[in-house]
MDTraj code that builds the backbone (N, CA, C; nanometers):
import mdtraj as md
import numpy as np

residues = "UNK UNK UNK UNK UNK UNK UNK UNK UNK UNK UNK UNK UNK UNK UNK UNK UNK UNK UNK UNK UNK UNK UNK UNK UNK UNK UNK UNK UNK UNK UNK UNK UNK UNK UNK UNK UNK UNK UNK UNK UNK UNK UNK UNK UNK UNK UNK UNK UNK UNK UNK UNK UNK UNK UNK UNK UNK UNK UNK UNK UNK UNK UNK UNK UNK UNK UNK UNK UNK UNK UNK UNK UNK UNK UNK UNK UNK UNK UNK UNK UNK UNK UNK UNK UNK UNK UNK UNK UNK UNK UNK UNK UNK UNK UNK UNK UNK UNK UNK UNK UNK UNK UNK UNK UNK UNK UNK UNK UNK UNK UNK UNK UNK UNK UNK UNK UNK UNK".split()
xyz = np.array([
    [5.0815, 4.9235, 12.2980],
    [5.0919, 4.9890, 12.4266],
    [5.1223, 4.8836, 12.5330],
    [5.2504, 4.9044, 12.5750],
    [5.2929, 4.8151, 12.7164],
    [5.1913, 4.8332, 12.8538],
    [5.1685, 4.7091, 12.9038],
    [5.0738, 4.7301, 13.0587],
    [5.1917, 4.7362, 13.1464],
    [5.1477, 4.6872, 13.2836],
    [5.2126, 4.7012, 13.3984],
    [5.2606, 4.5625, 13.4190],
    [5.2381, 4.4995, 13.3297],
    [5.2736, 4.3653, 13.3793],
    [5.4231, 4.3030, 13.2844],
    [5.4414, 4.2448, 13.3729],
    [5.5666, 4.1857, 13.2830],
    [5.5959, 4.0379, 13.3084],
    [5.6337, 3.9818, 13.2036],
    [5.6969, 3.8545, 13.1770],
    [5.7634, 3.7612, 13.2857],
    [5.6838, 3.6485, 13.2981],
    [5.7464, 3.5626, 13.5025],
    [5.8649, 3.5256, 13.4107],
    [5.9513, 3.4839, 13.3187],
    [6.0227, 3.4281, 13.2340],
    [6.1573, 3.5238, 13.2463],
    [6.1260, 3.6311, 13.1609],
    [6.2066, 3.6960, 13.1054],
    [6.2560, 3.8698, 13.1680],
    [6.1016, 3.9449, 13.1919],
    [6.0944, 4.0062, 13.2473],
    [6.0832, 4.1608, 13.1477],
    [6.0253, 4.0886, 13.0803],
    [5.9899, 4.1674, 12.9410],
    [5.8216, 4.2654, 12.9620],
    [5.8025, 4.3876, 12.9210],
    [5.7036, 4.4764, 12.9264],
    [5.5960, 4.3430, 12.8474],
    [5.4427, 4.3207, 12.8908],
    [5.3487, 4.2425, 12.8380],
    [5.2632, 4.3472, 12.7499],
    [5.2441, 4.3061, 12.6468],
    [5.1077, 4.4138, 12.5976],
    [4.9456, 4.3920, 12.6740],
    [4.9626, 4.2815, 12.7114],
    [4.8003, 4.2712, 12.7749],
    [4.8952, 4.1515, 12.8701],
    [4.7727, 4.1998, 13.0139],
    [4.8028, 4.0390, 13.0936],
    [4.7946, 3.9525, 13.0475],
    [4.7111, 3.8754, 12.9715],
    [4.6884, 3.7417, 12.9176],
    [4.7676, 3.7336, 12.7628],
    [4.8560, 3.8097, 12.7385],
    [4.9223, 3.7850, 12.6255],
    [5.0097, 3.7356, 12.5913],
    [5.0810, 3.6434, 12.5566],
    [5.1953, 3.5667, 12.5286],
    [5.3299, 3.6663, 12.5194],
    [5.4454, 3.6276, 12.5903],
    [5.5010, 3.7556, 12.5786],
    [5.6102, 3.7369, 12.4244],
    [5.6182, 3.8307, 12.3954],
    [5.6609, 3.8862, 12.2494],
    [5.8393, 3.8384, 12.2499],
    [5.9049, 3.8321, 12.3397],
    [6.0616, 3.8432, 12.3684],
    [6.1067, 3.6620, 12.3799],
    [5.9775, 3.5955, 12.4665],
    [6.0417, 3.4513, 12.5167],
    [5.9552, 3.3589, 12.4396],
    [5.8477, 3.4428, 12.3974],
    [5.6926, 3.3320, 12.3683],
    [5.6432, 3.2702, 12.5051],
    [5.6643, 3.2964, 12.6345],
    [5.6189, 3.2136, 12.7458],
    [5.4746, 3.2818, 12.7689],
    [5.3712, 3.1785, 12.7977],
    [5.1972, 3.1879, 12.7985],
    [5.2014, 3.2297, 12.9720],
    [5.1069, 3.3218, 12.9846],
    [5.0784, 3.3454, 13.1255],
    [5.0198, 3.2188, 13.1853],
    [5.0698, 3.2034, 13.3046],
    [5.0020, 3.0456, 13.3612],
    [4.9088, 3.0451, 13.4755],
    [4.8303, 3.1384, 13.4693],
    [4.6622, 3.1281, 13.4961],
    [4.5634, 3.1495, 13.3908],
    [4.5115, 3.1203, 13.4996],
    [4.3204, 3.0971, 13.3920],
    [4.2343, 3.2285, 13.4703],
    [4.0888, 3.2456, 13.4285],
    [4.0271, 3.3406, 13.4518],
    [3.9656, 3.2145, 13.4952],
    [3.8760, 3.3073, 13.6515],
    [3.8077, 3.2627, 13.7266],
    [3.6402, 3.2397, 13.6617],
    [3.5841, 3.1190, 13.6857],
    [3.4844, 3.1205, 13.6285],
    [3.3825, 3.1724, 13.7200],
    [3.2763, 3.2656, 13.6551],
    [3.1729, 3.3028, 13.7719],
    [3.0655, 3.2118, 13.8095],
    [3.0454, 3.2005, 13.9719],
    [2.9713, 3.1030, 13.9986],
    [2.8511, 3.1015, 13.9227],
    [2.8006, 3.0270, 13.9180],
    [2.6170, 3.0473, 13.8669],
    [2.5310, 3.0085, 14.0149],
    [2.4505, 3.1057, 13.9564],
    [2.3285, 3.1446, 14.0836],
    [2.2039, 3.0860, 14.0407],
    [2.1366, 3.0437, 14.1584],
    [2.0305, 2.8887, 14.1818],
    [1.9554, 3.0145, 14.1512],
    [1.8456, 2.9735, 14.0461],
    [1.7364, 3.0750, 13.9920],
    [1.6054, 3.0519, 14.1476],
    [1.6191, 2.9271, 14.1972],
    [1.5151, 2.8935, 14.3500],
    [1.5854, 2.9857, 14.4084],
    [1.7257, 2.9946, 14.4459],
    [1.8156, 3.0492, 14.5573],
    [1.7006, 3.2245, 14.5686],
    [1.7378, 3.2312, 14.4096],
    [1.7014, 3.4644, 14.3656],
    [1.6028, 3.4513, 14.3884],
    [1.4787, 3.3579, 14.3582],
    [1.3538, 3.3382, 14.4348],
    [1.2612, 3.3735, 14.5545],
    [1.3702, 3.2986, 14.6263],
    [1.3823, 3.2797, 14.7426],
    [1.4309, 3.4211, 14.8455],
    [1.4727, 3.4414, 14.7840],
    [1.5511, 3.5846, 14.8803],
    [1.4734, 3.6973, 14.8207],
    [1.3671, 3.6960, 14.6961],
    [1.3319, 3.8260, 14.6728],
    [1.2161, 3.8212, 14.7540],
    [1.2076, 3.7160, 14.8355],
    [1.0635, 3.7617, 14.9667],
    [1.0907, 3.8826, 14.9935],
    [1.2412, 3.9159, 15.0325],
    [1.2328, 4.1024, 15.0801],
    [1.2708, 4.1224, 14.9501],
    [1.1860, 4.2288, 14.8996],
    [1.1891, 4.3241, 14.7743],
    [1.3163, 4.3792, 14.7533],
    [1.4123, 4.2917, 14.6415],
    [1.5554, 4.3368, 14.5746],
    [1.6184, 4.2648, 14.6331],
    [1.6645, 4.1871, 14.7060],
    [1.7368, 4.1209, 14.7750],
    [1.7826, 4.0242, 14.6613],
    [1.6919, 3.9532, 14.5914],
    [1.7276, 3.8145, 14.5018],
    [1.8092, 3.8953, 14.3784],
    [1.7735, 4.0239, 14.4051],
    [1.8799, 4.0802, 14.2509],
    [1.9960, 4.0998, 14.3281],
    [2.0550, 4.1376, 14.4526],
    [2.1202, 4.1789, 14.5128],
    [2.2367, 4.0511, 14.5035],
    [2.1591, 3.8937, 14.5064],
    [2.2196, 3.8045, 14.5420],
    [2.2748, 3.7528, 14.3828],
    [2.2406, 3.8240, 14.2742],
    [2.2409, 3.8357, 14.1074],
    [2.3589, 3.9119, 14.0669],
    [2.3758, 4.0538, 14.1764],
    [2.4800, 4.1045, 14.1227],
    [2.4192, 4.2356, 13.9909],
    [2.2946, 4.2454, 14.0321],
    [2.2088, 4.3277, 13.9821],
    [2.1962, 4.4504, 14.1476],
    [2.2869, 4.4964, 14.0815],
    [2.2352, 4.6484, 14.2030],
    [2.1800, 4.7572, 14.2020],
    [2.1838, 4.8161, 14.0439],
    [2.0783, 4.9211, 14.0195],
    [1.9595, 4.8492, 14.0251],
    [1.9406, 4.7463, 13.9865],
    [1.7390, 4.7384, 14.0147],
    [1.7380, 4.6648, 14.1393],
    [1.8009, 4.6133, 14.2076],
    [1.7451, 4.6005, 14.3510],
    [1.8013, 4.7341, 14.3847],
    [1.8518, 4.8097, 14.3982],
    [1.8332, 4.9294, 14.4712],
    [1.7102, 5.0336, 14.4414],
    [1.6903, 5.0013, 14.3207],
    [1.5433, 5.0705, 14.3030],
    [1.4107, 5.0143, 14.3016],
    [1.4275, 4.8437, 14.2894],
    [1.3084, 4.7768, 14.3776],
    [1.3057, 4.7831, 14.5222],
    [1.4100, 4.8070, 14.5787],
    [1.3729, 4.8114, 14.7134],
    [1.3616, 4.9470, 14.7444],
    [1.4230, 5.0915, 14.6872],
    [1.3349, 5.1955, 14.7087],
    [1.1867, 5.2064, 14.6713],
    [1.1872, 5.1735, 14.5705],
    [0.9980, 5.2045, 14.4956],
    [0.9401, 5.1199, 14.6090],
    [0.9652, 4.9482, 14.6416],
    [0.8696, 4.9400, 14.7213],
    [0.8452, 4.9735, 14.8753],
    [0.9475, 5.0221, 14.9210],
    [0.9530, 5.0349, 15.0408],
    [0.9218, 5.2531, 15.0391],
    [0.8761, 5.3014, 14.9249],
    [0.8488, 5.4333, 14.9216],
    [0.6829, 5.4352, 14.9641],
    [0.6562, 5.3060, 14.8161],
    [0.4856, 5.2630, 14.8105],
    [0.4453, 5.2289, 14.9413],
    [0.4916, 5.1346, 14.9771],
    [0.4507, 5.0720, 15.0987],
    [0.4005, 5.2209, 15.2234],
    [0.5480, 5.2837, 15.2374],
    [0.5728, 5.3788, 15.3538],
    [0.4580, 5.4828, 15.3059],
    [0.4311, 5.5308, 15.1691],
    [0.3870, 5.6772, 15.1529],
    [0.1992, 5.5949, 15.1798],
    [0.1919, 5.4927, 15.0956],
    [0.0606, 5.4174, 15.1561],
    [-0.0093, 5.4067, 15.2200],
    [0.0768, 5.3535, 15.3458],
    [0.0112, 5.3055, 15.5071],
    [-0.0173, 5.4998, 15.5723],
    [0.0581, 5.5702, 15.5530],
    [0.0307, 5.6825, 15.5826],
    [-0.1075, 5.7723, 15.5284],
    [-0.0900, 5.7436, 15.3606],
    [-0.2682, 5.7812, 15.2896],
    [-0.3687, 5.6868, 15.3870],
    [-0.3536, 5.5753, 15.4668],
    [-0.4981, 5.4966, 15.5359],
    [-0.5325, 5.5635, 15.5797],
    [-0.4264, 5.6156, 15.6586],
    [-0.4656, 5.7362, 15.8373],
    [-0.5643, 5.8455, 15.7897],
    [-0.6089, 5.8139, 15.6401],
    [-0.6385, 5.9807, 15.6481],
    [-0.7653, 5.9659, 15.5658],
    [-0.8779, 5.9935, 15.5347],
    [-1.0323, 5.9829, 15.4767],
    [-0.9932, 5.9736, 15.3205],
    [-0.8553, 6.0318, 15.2395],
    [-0.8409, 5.9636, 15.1189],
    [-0.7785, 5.8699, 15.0583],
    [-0.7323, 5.7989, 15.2275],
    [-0.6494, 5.6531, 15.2269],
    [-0.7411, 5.5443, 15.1281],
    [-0.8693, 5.5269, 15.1182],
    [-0.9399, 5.4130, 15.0854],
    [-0.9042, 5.5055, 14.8868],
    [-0.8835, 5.5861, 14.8291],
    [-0.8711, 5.6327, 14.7125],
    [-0.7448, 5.6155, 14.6792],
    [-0.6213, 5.6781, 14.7766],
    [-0.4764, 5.6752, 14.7356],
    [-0.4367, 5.6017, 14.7445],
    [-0.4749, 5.5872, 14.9112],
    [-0.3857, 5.4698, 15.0152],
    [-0.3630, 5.2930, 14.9981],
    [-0.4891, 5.2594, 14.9452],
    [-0.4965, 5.1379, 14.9153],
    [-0.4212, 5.0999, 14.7578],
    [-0.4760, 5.1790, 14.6518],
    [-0.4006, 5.1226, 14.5532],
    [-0.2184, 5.1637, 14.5442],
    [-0.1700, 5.2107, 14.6472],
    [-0.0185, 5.2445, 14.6502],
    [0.0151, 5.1160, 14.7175],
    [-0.0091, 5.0858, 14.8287],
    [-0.0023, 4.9535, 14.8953],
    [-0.0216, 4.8337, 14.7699],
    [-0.0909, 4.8353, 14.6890],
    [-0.1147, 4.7215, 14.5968],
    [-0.0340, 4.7535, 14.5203],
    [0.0485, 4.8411, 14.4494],
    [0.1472, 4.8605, 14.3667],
    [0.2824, 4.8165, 14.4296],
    [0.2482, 4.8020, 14.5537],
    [0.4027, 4.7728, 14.6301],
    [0.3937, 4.6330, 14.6071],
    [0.2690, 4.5967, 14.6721],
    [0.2374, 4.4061, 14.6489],
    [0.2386, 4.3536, 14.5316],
    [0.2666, 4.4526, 14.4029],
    [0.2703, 4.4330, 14.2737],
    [0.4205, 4.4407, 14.2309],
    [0.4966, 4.5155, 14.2552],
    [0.6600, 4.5418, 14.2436],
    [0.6637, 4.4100, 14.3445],
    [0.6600, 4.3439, 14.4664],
    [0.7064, 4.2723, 14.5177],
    [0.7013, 4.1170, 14.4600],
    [0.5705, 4.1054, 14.3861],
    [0.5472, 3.9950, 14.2835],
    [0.6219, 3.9658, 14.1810],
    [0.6384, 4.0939, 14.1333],
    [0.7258, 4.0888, 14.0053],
    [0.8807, 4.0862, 14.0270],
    [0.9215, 4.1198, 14.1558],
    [1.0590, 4.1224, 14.1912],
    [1.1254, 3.9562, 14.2357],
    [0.9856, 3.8606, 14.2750],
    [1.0288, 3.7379, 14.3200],
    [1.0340, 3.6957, 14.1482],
    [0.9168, 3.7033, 14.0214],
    [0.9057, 3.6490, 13.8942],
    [1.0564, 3.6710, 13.8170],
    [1.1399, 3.8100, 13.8310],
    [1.2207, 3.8862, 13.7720],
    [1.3517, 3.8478, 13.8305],
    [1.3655, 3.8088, 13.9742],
    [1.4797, 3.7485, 14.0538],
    [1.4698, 3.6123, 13.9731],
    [1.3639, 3.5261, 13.9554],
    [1.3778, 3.3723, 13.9119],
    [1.4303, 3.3771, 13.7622],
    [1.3526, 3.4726, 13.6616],
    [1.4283, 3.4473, 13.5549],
    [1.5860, 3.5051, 13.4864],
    [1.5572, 3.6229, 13.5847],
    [1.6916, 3.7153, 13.5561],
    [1.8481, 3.5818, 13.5919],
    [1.7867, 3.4644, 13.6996],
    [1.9227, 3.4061, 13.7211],
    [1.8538, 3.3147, 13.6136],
    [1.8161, 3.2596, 13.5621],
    [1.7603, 3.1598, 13.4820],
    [1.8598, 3.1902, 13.3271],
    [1.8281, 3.3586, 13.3148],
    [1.8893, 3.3839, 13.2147],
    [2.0474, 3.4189, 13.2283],
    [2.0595, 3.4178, 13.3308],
    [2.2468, 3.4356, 13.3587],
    [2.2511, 3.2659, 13.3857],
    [2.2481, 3.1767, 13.3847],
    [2.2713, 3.0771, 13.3762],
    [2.2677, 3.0126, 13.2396],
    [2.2180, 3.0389, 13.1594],
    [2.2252, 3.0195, 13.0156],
    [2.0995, 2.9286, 12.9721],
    [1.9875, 2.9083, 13.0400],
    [1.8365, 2.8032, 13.0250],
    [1.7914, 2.9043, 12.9381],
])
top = md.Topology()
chain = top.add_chain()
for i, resn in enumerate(residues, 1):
    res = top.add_residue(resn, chain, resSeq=i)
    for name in ("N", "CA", "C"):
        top.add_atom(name, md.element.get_by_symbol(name[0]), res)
traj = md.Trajectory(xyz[None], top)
């Protein structure tokens, strides 16, 4: 199956971009971009706000859902204080947020640790 690309040489249909073309033998003359690697301190560092260090990972489903869950906990939380079953609900929702936020700075450090290849 022919792509959209064609031959700087000849001007021949390519089967794949990076494929040698079939008509001249001429090699495509770029390279693939290498992806930066990300400072496992840097994802650390930025998951002080909850999802941010995945954000800076390139991880967007779980910082988008670490920073909903904790910013749900947090919000639905401080609201259980206001109220006589805040010290039952209210407090351990707040500590589940301070618990997702712990684990989001531990999970930002190794998640780049492990995209870096350590």
């Amino acid at each position: 199956m022919a792509s959209n690309v064609i031959c700087g040489r000849c001007s021949a249909p390519l089967e794949h971009p990076s494929a040698p073309c079939r008509n001249c033998g001429a090699r495509p003359n770029w390279t693939a971009l290498e992806r930066r690697r990300k400072s496992p301190l840097a994802a650390a560092a930025l998951a002080i706000v909850p999802g941010l260090g995945h954000l800076y990972l390139g991880e967007w489903r779980k910082a988008a859902g670490i920073m909903g869950a904790a910013g749900l906990l947090e919000f639905v939380g401080l609201d259980f204080d206001l109220t006589a079953v805040g010290a039952v609900i209210g407090v351990p929702m707040e500590l589940g947020g301070v618990g997702l936020w712990l684990y989001s700075i531990f999970d930002a450090y190794h998640s780049a640790k492990r995209l870096r290849g350590y």
